[in-house]
N, C-alpha and C positions, 0 to 999 in steps of 0.2 A: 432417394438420395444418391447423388454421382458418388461414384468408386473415388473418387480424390479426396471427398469429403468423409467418404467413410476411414479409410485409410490415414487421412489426417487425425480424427480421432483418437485413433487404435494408436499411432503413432506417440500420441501425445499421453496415451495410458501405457505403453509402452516405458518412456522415459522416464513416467512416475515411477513405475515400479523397478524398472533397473538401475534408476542414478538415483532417486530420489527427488527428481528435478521439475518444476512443470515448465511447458512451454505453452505458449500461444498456439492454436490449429495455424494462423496464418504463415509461423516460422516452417509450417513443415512445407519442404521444396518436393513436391512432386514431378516427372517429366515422364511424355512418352518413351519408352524403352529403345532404341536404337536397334534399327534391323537385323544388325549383326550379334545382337544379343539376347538369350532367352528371356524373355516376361513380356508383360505388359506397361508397366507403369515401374518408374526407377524413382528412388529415394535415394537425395542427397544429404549426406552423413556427417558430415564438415561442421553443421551450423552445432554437432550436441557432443563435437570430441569435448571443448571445454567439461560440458557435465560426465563425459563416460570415464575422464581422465587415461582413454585408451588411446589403440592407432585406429587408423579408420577403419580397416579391414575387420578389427575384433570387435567396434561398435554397430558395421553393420551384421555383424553376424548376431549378434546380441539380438538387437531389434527383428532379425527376421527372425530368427528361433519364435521371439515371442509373437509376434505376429502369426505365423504358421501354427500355433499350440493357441491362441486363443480369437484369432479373428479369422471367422467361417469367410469370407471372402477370399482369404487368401491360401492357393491352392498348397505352393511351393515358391523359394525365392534361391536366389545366389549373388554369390557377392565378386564383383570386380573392383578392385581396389577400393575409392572411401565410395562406391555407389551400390544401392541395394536393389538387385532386378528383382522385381516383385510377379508372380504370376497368378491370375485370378481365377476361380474354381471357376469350371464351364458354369454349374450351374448360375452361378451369380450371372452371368450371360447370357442365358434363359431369360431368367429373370427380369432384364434389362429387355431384352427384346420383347417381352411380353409386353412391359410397360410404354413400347413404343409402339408393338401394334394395336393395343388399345384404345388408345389417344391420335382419334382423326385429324387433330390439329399438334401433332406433335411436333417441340420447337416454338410456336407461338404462343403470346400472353394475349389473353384478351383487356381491352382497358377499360378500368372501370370508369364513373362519372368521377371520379375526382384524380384522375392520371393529370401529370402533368399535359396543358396545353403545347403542344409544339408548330411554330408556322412557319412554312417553308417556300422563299421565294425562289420562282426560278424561269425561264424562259426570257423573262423581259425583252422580246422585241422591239425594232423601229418599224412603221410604219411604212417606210421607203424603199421595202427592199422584202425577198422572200428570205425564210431560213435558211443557215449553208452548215457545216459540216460542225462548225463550232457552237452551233445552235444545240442541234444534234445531242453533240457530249452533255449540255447543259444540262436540256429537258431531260436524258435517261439517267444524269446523275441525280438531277433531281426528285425524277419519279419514285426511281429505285431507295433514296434515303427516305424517302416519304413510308415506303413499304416499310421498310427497316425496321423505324423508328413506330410507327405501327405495332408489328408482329414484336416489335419490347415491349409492351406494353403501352407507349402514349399514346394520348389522342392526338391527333394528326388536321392541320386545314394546309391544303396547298392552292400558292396563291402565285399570281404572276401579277407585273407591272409592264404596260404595252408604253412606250414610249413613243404617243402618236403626235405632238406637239413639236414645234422648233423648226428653224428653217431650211432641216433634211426635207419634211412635209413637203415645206411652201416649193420646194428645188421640183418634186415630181409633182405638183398641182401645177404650176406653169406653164413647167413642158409641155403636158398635157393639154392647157389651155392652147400653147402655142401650136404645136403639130398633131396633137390626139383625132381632129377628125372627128369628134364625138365617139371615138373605137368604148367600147364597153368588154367584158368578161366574158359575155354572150357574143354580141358580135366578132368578138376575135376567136373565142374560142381556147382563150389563155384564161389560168387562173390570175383570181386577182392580184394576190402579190406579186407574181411573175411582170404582169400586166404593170403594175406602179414601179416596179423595178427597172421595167426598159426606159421608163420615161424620167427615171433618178440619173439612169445612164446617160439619157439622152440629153438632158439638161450637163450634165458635167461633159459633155461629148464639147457644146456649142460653147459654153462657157471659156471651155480652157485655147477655143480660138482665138473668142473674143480676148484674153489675156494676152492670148501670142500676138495677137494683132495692136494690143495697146503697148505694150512691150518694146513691141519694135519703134511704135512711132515715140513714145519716151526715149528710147536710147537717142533717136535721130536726132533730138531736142537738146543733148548731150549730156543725161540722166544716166547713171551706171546702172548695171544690167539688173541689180540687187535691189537696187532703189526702185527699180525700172515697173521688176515683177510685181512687189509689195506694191507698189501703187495702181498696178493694172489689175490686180486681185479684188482690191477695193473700188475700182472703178469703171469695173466690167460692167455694161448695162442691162447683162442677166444678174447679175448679183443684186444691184441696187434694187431691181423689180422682184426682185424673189423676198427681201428684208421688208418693202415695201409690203408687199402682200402680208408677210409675218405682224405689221404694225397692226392693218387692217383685221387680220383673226386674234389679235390680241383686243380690239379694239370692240370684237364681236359684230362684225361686222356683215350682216345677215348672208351675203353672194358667197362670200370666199368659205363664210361656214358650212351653207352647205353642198360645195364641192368639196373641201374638206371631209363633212359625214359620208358625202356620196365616194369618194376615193376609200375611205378610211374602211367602209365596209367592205367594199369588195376584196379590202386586204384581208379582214378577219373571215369574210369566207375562205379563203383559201388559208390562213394560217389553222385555219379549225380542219382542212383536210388534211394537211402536212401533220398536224397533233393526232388526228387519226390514224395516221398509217404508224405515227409511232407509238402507240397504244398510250398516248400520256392525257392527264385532262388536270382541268384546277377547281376548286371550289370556290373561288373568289378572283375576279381579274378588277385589276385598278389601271387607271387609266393617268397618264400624268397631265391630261387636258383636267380633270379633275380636283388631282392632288398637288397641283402647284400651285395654286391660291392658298390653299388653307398649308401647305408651307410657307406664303410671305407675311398670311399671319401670325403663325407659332414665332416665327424671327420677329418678328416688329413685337408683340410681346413679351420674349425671351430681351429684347432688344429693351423695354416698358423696365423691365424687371431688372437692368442693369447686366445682366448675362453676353449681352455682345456691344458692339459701339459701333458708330455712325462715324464716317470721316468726312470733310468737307466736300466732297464732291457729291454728298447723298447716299454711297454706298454703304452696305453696313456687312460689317466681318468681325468675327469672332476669334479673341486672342487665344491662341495652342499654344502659346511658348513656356509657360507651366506646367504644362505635358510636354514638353519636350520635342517639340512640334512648330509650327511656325503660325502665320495669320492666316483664317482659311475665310475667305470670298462667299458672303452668304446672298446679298441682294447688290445687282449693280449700280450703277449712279443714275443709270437709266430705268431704272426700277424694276427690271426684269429679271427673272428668278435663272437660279445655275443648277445645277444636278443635288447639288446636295440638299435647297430649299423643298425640290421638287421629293428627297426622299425622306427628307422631315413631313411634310404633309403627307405621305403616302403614311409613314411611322404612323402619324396620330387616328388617321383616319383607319387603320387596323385596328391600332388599342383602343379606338370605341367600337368596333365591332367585335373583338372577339377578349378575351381573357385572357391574353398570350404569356406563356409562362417562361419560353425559350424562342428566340428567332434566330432562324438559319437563311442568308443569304447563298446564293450557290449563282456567282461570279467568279471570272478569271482574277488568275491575279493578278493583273495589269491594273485591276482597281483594290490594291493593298490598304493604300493609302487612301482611300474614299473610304474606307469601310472603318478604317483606324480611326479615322473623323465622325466620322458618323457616329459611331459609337459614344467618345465624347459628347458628343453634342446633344442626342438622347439623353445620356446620363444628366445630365446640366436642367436640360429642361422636364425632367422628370417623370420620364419614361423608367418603371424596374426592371425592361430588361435592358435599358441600354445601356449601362455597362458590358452585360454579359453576352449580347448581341453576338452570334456566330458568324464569321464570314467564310463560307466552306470555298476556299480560294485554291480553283483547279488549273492545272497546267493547261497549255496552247496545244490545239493537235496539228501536227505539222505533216503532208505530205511526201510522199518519195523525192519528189520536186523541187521540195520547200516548204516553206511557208505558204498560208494563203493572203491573198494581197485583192480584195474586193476590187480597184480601181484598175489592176492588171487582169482582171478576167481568169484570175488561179483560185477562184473560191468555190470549192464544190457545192453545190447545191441540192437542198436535203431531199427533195422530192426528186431529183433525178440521181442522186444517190441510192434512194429507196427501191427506185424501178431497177435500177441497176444492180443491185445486193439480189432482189427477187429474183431479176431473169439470172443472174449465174450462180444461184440455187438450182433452178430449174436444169440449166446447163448441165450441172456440177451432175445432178439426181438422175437425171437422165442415161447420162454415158457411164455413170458405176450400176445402172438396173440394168445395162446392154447384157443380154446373156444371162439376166438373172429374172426371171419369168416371175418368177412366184414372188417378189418383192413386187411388181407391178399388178398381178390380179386380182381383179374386181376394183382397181383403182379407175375411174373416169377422168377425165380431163379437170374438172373441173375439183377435186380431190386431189390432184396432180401437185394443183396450181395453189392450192389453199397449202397443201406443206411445202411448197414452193416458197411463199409468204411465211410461213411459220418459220423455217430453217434460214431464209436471206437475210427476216429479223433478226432471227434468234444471234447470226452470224454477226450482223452489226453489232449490235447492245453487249453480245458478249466481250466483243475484241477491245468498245470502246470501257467495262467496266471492269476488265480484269488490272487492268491496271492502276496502281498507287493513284487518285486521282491528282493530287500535290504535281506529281509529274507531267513533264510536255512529252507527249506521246506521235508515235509516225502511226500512219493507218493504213495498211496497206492490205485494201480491199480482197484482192487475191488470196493471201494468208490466212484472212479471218473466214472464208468458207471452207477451209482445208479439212477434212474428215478426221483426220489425225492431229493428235495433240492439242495444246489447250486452248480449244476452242467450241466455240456455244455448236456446234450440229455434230462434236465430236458427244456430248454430252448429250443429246437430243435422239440420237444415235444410241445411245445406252439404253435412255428410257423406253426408246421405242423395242428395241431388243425387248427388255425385260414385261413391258406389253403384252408384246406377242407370246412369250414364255406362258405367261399368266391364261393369256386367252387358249392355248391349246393346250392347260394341262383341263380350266375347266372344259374342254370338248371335249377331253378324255374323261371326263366326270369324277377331275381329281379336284374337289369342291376347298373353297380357302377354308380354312380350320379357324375357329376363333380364340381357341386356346395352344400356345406352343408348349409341346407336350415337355415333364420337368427332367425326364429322366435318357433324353435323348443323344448322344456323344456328339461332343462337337470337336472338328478339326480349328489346325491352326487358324486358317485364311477362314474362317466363319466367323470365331473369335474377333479376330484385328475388323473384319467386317461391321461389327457389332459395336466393338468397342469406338469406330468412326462414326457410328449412326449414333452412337451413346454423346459425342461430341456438340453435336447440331446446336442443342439448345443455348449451349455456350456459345458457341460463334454467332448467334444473331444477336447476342448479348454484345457480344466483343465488336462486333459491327455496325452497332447502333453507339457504342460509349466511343469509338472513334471513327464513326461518319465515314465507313469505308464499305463500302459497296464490293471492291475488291475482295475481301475478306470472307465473302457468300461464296463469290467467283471461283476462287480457288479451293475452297472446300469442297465446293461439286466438283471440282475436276479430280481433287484426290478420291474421294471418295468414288467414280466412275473408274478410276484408275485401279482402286482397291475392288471392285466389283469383278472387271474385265478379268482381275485375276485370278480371281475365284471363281470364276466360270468358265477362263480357259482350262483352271485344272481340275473342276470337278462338277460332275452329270446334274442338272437339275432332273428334266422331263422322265432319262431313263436310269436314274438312281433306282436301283433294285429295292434296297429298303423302303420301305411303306412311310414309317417315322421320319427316316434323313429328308426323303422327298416331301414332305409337307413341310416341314423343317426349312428347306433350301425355298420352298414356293415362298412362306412366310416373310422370311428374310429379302428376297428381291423384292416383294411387295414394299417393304417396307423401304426400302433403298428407293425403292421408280417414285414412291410418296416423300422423301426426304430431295429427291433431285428436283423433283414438281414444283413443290414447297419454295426448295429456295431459288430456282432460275423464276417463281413467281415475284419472290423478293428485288430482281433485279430487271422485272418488265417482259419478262423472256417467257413463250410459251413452248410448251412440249407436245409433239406430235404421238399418236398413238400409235402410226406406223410411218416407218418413212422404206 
């Protein structure tokens, strides 16, 4: 049992016996003790003046007295005004650490068969383009709540939706037809999204001429410049043939299909390398050339069912204004399906595959209000979680620069992101081993290179997860590999530290002990040590109840933070005592296994030496 829970007890047998009063365990306000003040754990005294009919001071005094005289936990206490610093017997920190080094999976719940289902979308790419930076945040918010929600307990499917349909597609299948050359993946020697991305470009490159050139001959005609544009947009004759082609793949029309598959694959070869190098993967991918039929069903039923209504022009939209909401566009008058039909049939086509008990969306927030709808709309047609549908709606990540603006060429891109995070790892590792010999021996090149990769990751994922995801966040590449401060290879950096500690005490044939002995003295900074590691299990709790990834993030750093300091002031290897030094070997073990643990939680891996 956690010292809070125990302590709440005592607290509450406390009150019975000196007021006469009971309270509730959850009345009692527990909090970490404030640096500046001796204990561990502080009790706020306010919520039981009503029952002591004292001041605060003689009510906390009261409750610690008895606390101190009948709950073995508690070593010694003192009172600053209404708050009671309470101080915990070493041994009971023992005790804790035992129970932590016991437990290989300390921190984690395993789930059982009947844990809540939980499913979690995320990546949803387009087809017409490689990942960029915004992609990035997506996939590791998502991997990383995937772990989360895991390691609480639930059973976990993670799923994506490739949005390979629509006439973004038909825009880089043209081009391609027009100036591709036959070029392939292979012959070029580009991956494939890269490869369908130049030719998205290149298609918007010729188009927005063609515009400028009907543009002008409108104005000439004596068309105002407004009127001029809107109608060269629509009358561009890459556009008309791009819509055209779109008729035709609606139409199934055997050629355009399969250049369409033949395009579309050489996207997901390469979008499956890019998912590689960021160590993320799914258990299910839907596709919306799939799932947007059996959305114009579920509407043309929902529709059967009196749930939405048709207006004369053929279209059919669903009334919000009962929710406080407006008319939302379900099928157009052309009969062709919108994003939202397309996420109604991806909906159904999951609730018959799996059991889903919770669904978590993990989109920007740019799409608030798609997701508000959606919701509804679920709920109506008789999905049980729509209603309670989650839309985990993460802020923009914005450049030193700016904004990213895909059409202006400011959109970073994740695989040259990647190589780039790697090589100034390498950089970075390189110039702080200068003069440090023994950090490099018996490392090869190729050893180099791999925690070159682990530390550029780790540098990414960390910088983009420590933060609130809610928030629009700057990324600024440079920063996130800084050795110091909070960040993933400052953290990575500790583990390794503590590694090495481990590995040259057993050279010295100081073997890890399985029992931490009861009777061993323990200092302040061991204690607070403990009492951080004691925390863990809570915080993947508290990180899964609100879907924050952050919340791991900044634990590891305190807790590294809390390490560093207890190892600047006190000897593991050459601790003279026999006891304190198995003692300290234990306790780091247990820290390098709770840092593991959760930078696993958040997709990040740990180097054994760096």
């Amino acid at each position: 049992m956690k010292i809070e829970n125990i302590l709440a007890l005592a607290v509450a047998k406390a009150v019975k016996e000196l007021y006469q009063a009971d309270v509730e365990e959850q009345q009692v306000q527990l909090q970490k003790t404030k640096r500046e003040f001796e204990g561990h754990l502080t009790l706020v005294v306010f919520p039981f003046l009503r029952l002591s009919h004292k001041k605060p001071e003689d009510t906390a005094q009261d409750i610690g007295q008895w606390l101190a005289e009948h709950e073995p936990a508690v070593e010694k206490y003192n009172v600053i005004k209404g708050f009671l610093n309470l101080s915990i017997a070493p041994g009971f920190w023992l005790h804790v650490l035992q129970s932590i080094h016991a437990d290989a999976d300390y921190g984690i719940r395993q789930a059982g068969a009947d844990a809540p289902l939980v499913m979690i979308e995320y990546s949803s790419p387009n087809t017409n383009k490689p990942l960029h930076l915004g992609h990035v945040r997506n996939n590791l918010l998502g991997w990383s709540l995937a772990q989360i929600l895991q390691a609480a307990g639930n059973r976990v499917v993670k799923t994506n939706i490739v949005n390979d349909r629509g006439i973004h597609i038909c825009k880089s299948m043209l081009a391609w037809q027009r100036w591709g050359n036959g070029e392939t993946p292979q012959s070029s020697g580009r991956k494939g999204d890269h490869l369908i991305g130049d030719y998205y470009v290149a298609f918007d490159k010729h188009y927005r001429e063609e515009v400028k050139n009907l543009q002008q001959q409108y104005e000439q005609e004596g068309m105002d410049a407004d009127s001029a544009k809107a109608k060269a947009e629509k009358e561009a004759p890459l556009i008309k043939e791009a819509h055209a082609m779109l008729v035709k793949w609606e139409q199934g029309d055997a050629e355009v299909r399969r250049l369409w598959q033949m395009m579309n694959e050489w996207v997901y070869a390469g979008f499956d390398e890019t998912y590689r190098a960021l160590g993320v993967s799914f258990d299910k991918i839907y596709y919306e050339s799939d799932t947007y039929l059996v959305g114009k069903q579920e509407v043309e039923d929902g529709l059967a069912r009196g749930l939405f209504e048709r207006h004369e022009d053929g279209s059919v939209w669903a009334d919000l204004t009962d929710e406080g909401l407006d008319k939302k566009l379900l099928i157009r008058s052309d009969g062709t399906s919108v994003y939202m039909t397309q996420d109604i049939g991806t909906a159904k086509l999951r609730f018959q595959d799996y059991a889903i008990d919770r669904m978590i969306y993990v989109v920007g927030n740019e799409q608030d209000y798609h997701f508000k709808v959606l919701s509804i709309l679920l709920d109506r047609l008789g999905f049980k979680w729509g209603k309670s549908l989650r839309h985990f709606s993460y802020g923009m990540v914005e450049l030193p620069n700016g904004k990213m603006k895909s059409r202006e060429g400011t959109v970073v891109d994740a695989d040259d992101l990647v190589k780039e995070m790697i090589g100034t790892a390498r950089r970075t590792s390189d110039a702080l081993g200068e003069g440090r010999q023994d950090k490099q021996d018996g490392m090869d090149e190729a050893e180099k290179n791999e925690i070159a990769r682990i530390v550029g990751m780790g540098a990414l994922k960390y910088f983009l997860l420590k933060v609130d995801a809610r928030k629009n966040m700057m990324f600024n590449p440079a920063e996130s590999i800084d050795f110091n401060g909070n960040t993933g290879p400052f953290i990575q950096y500790a583990y390794a530290r503590i590694r090495s500690i481990l590995r040259k005490a057993e050279a010295e044939g100081c073997a890890m002990p399985e029992q931490v002995e009861a009777d061993v003295p323990l200092n302040d900074k061991e204690q607070a040590l403990i009492q951080h590691l004691a925390d863990y299990a809570e915080i993947v709790m508290e990180a899964a109840e609100e879907l924050s990834p952050s919340v791991i993030a900044n634990y590891c750093y305190d807790l590294v933070k809390e390490f560093n300091q207890f190892y600047h002031d006190y000897s593991i290897l050459h601790e003279p005592d026999a006891a304190k030094k198995r003692l300290r070997l234990v306790l780091s073990a247990e820290v390098a296994k709770v840092i593991k643990s959760g930078m696993q939680l958040l997709g990040i891996e740990v180097p054994e030496r760096m």
